[in-house]
ChimeraX commands (.cxc) that place a marker at each C-alpha (Angstrom):
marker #1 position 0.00,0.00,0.00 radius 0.5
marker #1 position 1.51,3.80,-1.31 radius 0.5
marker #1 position 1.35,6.25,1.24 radius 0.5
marker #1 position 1.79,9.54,1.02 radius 0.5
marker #1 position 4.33,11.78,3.75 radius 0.5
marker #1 position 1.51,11.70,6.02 radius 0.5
marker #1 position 0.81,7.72,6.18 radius 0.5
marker #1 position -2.15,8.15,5.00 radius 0.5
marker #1 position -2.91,5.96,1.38 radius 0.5
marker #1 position -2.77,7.53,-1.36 radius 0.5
marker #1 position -6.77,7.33,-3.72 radius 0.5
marker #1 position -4.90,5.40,-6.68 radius 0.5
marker #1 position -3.98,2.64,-3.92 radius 0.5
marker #1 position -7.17,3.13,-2.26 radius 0.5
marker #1 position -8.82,2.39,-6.15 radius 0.5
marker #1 position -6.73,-0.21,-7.09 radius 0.5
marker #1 position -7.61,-2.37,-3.83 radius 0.5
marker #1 position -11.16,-2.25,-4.59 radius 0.5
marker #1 position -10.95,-2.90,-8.31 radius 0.5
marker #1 position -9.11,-6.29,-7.18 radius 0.5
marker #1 position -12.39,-7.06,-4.87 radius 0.5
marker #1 position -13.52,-10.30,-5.90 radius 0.5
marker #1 position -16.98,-9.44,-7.60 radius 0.5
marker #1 position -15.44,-6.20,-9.39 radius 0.5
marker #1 position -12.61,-7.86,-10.98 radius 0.5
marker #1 position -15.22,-10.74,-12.22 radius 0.5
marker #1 position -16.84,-7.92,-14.13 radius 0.5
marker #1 position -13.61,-6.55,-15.30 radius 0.5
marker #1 position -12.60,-9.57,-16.83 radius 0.5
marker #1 position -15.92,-10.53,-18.30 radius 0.5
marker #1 position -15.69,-7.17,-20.24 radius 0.5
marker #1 position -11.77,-7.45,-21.14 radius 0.5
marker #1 position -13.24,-11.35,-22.68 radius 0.5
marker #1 position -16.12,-9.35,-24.82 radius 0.5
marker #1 position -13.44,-6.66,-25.90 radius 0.5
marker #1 position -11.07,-9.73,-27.23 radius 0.5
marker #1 position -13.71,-11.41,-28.77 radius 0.5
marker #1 position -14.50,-8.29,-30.70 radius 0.5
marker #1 position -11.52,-7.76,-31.73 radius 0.5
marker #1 position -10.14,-10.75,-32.54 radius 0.5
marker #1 position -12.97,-12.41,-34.14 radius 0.5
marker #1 position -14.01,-8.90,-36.27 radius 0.5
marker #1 position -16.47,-7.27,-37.47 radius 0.5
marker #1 position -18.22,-10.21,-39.41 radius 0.5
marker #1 position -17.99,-12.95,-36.59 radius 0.5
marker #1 position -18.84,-9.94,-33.84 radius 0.5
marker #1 position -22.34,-9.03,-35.72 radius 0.5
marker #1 position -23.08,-12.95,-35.27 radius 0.5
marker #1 position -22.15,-13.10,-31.92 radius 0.5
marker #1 position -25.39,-12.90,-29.24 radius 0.5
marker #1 position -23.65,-12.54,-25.91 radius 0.5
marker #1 position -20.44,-13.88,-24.34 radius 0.5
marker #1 position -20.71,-14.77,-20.62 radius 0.5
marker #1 position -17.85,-15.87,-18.30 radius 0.5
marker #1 position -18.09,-17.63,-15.68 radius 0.5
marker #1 position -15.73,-20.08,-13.18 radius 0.5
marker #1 position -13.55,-20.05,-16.02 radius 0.5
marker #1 position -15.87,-21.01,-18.40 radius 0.5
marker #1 position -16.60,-19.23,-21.58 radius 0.5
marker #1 position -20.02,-18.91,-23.14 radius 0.5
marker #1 position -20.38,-17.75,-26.45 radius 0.5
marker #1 position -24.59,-17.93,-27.97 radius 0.5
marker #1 position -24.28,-17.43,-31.74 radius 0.5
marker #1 position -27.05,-16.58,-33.94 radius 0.5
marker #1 position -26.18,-18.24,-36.75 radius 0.5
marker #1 position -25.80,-22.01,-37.21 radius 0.5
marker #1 position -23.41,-22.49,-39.67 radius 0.5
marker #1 position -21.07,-20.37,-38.27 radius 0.5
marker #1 position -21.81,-21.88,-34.69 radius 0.5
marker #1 position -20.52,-25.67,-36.33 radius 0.5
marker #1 position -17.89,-24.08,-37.55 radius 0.5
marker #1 position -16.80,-22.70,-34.31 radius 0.5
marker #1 position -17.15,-25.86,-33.07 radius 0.5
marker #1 position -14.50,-27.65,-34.98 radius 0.5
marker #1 position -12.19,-24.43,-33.77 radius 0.5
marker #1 position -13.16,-24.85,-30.06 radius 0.5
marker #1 position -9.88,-25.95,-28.97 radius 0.5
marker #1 position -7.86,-23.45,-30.80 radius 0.5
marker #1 position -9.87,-20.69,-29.25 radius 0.5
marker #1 position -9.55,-21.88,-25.72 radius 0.5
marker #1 position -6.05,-21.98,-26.25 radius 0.5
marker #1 position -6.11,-18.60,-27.91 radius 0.5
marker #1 position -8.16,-16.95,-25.00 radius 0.5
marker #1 position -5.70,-18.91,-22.38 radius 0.5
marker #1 position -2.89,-17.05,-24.30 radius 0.5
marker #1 position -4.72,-13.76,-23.34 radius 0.5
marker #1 position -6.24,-14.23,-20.10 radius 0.5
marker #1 position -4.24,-17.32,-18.45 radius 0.5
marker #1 position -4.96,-20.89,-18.21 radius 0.5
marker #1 position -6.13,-20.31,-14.56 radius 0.5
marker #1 position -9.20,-17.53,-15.26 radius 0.5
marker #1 position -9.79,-19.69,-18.55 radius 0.5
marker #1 position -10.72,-23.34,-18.31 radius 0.5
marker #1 position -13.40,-24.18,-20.42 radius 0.5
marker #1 position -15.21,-22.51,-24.09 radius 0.5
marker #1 position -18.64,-23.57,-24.84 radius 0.5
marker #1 position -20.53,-22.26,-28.31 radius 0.5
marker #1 position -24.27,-22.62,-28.59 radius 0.5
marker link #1:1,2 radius 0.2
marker link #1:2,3 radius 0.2
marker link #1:3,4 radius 0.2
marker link #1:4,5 radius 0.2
marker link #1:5,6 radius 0.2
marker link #1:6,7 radius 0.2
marker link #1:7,8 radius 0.2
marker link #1:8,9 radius 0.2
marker link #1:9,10 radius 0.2
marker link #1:10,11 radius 0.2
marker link #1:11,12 radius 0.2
marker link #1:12,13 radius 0.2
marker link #1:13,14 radius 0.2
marker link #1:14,15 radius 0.2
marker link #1:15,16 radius 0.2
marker link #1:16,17 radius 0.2
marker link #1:17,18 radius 0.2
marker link #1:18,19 radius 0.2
marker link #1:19,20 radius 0.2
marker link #1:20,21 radius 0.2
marker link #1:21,22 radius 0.2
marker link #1:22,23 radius 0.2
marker link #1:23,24 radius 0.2
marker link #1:24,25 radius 0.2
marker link #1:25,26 radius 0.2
marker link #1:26,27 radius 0.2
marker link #1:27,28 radius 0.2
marker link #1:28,29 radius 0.2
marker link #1:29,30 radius 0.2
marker link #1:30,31 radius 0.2
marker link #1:31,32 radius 0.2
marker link #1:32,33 radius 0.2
marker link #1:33,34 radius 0.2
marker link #1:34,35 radius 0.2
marker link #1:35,36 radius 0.2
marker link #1:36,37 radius 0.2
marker link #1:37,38 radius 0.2
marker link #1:38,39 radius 0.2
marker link #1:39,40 radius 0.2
marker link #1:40,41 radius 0.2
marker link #1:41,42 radius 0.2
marker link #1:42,43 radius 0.2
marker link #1:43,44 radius 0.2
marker link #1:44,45 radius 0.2
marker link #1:45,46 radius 0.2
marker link #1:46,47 radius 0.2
marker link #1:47,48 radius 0.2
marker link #1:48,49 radius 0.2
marker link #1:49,50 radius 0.2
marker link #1:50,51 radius 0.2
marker link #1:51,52 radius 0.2
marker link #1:52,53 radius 0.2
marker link #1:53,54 radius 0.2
marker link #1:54,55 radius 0.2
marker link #1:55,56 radius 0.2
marker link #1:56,57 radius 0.2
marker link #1:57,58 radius 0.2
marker link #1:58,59 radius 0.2
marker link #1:59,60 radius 0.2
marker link #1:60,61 radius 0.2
marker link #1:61,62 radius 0.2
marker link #1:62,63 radius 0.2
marker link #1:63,64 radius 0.2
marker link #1:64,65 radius 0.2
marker link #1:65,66 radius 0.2
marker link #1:66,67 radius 0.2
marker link #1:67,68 radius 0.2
marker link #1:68,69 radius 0.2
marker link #1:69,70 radius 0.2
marker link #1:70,71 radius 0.2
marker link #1:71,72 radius 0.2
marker link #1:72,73 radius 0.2
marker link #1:73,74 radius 0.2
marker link #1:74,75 radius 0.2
marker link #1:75,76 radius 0.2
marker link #1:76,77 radius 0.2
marker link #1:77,78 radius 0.2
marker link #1:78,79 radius 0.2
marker link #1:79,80 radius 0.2
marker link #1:80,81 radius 0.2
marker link #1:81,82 radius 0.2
marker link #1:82,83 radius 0.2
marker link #1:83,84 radius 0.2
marker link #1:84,85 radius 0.2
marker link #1:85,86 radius 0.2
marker link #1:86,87 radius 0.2
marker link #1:87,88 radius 0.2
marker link #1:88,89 radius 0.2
marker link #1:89,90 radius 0.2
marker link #1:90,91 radius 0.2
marker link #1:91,92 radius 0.2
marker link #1:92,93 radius 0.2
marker link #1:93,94 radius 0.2
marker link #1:94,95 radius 0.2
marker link #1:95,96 radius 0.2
marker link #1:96,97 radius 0.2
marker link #1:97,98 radius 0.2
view
């Protein structure tokens, strides 16, 4: 913890401890997931995606459209490793595409 000459902490430690609070930084991450997606997926894949949930490091992704869902599918495993890459094997366990 940063203190100033005072001792007293300084509002950028004060922030950063509650941004690491368990529920906050599950929302953080859930949004830093959505933002990857986005961009690594693009524009195309992105307009067909309905939501993205995670959740005890499993990722949901609900497409709309079914052809692009199978072919997803057959890609599962390289984008669980690709989101592991980005996020660590520990926050991501599990992808699942419906």
């Amino acid at each position: 913890m940063k203190k100033d000459s005072k001792g007293d902490r300084t509002l950028k430690s004060i922030l950063g401890d509650f941004v690491q609070q368990r529920p906050i930084a599950k929302g953080y991450d859930q949004v830093d997931v959505q933002k990857f997606w986005a961009e690594e997926m693009g524009v195309t894949i992105n307009k067909y995606t309905q939501s993205i949930n995670l959740r005890n490091g499993t990722v949901t992704i609900r497409i709309k459209s079914i052809p692009l869902r199978s072919e997803l599918q057959y890609s599962k495993d390289k984008l669980l490793k690709l989101l592991q890459q980005e996020f660590g094997y520990e926050k991501i366990k599990e992808i699942n595409i419906y």
